[in-house]
C-alpha angles and dihedrals in degrees: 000000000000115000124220121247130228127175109207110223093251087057091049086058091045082058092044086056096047095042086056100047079053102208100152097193087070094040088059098045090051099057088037077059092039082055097047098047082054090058105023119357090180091050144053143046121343103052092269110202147178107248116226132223090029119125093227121037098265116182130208132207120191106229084180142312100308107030130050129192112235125204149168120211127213110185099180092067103032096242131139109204109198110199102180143004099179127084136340111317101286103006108102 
């Protein structure tokens, strides 16, 4: 089953901000993550993890040190929702 995948405008911005600071190590590592949430999102490179004490099941996925990708999941109808690509979780 291959999800279908759906940047939020606060995680295209996220992109946008990515893409300008140019490190291309991170770059590659976020679409390697984008390919892997299309086939698997609770599995894969990255730790991804439930996070805990959130209303809805939102996922996260380490892009490196700094930045995390963070992610909600609807199986029912095969999407992948990704809410942010910048920082640690709440600290922008």
């Amino acid at each position: 089953m291959t999800y279908r995948l759906i940047l939020l405008p606060d995680a295209e911005q996220d992109l946008e901000a990515h893409i300008k600071a140019g490190n291309k190590k991170q770059l590659k590592k976020i679409f390697a993550l984008f390919e892997e949430l299309k086939e698997h999102p609770q599995t894969g490179t990255g730790r991804p993890k439930l996070l805990r004490y959130q209303q809805a099941q939102v996922w996260s996925h380490r892009i490196d040190d700094k930045h995390r990708m963070v992610y909600t999941i609807e199986n029912e109808a095969v999407m992948v929702h990704v809410i942010a690509l910048w920082g640690h979780y709440d600290d922008k």
